[in-house]
C-alpha positions, 0 to 999 in steps of 0.5 A, a space after each residue: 524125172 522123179 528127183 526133179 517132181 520131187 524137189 519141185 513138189 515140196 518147193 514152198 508154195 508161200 511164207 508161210 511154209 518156208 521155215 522162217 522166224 516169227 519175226 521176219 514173217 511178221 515183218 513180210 506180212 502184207 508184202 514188199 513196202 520198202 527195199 530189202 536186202 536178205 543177208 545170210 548162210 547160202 541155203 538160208 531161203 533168201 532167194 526162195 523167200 523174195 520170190 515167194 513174196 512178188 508172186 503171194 502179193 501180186 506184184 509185177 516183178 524182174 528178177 537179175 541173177 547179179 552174179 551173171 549180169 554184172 555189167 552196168 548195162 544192166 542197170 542202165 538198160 534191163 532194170 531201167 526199162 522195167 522201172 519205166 514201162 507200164 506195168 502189164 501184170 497185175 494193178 498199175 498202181 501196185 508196186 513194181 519190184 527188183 529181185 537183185 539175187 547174188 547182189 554181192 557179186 554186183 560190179 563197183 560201176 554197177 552199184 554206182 548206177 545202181 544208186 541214182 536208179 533206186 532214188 529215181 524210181 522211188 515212187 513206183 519200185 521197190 528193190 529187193 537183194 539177196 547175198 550171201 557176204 554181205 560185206 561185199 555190198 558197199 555201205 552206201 548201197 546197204 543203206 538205202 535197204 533194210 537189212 534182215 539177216 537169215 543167220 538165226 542163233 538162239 530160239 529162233 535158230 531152235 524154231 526154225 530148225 523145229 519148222 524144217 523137221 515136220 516140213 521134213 516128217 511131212 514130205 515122208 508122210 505124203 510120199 507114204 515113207 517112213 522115217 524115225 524122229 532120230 533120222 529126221 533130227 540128224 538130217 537137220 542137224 548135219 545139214 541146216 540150212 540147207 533144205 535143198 540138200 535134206 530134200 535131195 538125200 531123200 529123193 536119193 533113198 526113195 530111188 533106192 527103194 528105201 521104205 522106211 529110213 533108219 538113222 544108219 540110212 541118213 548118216 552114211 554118206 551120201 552127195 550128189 558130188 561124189 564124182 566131184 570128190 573121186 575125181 579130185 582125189 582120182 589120177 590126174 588126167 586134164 583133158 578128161 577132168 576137164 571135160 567132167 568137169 565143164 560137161 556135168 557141173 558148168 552150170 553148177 559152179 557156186 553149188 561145187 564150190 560150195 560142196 568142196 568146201 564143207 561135205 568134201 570133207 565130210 566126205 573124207 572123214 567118213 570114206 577116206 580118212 586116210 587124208 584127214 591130214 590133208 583138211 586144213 590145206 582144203 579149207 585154205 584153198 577153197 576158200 581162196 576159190 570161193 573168194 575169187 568166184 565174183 571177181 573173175 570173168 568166167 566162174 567155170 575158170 575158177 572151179 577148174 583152178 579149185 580142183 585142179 589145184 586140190 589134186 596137187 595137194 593130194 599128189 604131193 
């Protein structure tokens, strides 16, 4: 319970609090007036920030996980019925908005109806994509939004990154925990963008106890997927990996895929180096899984492929 108020209590509350760049904040300023699609590093707050800009400005909003309901009915049905009811929330004369999140798991056939949908209801709805691969998204549809890319370099990647560390520092404050700046920049620098995983590692010192955080506290390894990585690395029994699997991480897919990806070998470096071998062949396999992940049926499939296929690499 406490790792859930927790998580939840430093959610940001509006734009101004999610770590962001001077000039996408001016550029949200005032609210959604045209469509947008936020494009970028999974953990870079382009959900959060489309979410964050409906509820601060008042506009009546639906929100499609495009990864999920990829079928055209979607389009045709779901979306097509909001653009055209009177709006019930907020000023009828105020723009309805579209959160299409994962947009680049959209079907072809859905982009297709996708297309005449934004035209038609040009007058009253604006759309708003967030995706990961943006490359995925075909470029008729990219053209009719303005692109904003969540993958910052230079001074901004320098000011976003300074933003996550006092929004870090200030988390420990409130919650009456110390933490040295050196521990506060590894946790940035090891694991930016992703906020959610900072947040996560403290809640999991706090329930230990940890009064006052030290840098050997932040840098030993530590993952809410461990069990995920002992298992790929453990015996092969399927019927039980299986039932793990499918049981604790069904719902959990894109954040497994993810972890396998990039803290598994973190992982491996710091707790069994003995496979650092092994790390070129992780890397090519998921990223093969990661790849499939929007063009399957079921995604819970895939994950099973991923680490069923990782325990071979390890047996032989």
């Amino acid at each position: 319970m406490y790792q859930e108020l927790l998580t939840e209590k430093y959610r940001p509350k509006n734009l101004d609090e999610v770590a962001l760049p001077k000039r996408i904040k001016d550029f949200l300023e005032g609210g959604i007036k045209t469509n947008l699609m936020f494009y970028g590093t999974q953990g870079s707050g382009k959900t959060s920030t489309a979410k964050l800009m409906v509820k601060q400005y008042g506009n009546s909003y639906i929100y499609i996980n495009c990864s999920s309901e990829t079928g055209i009915d979607t389009v045709r049905d779901k979306i097509t019925n909001f653009c055209e009811t009177q709006s019930l929330v907020g000023k009828n004369d105020e723009l309805k908005v579209v959160l299409l999140d994962e947009f680049d798991g959209m079907s072809t056939s859905s982009y297709q109806a996708l297309r005449g949908c934004i035209e038609k209801y040009a007058v009253n709805t604006r759309f708003v994509a967030t995706c990961n691969f943006v490359n995925k998204v075909p470029d008729p549809i990219k053209s009719r939004f303005t692109m904003i890319s969540f993958d910052f370099e230079g001074d901004e990647l320098n000011d976003v990154k300074k933003q996550m560390f006092f929004r870090i520092k200030h988390i420990c404050d409130n919650e009456g925990v110390g933490i040295d700046k050196d521990s506060v920049a590894f946790l940035v620098k090891h694991n930016y963008p992703d906020y959610r995983t900072i947040v996560n590692k403290l809640q999991t010192l706090i329930l230990q106890g940890v009064k006052n955080i030290t840098l050997q506290d932040v840098s030993t390894y530590q993952s809410e997927y461990n069990n995920v990585y002992d298992l790929v690395l453990g015996e092969q029994d399927p019927v039980n990996n299986y039932k793990v699997l499918v049981g604790e991480y069904g719902n959990k897919v894109d954040d497994v895929l993810n972890a396998l990806g990039r803290d598994f070998i973190d992982y491996i470096v710091t707790n069994k180096p003995e496979y650092t071998r092994y790390i070129p062949f992780i890397t090519i396999l998921v990223a093969k899984y990661q790849n499939q992940r929007f063009s399957v049926i079921d995604p819970v499939v895939t994950m099973l492929a991923c680490v069923f296929e990782l325990q071979d690499v390890f047996k032989n």
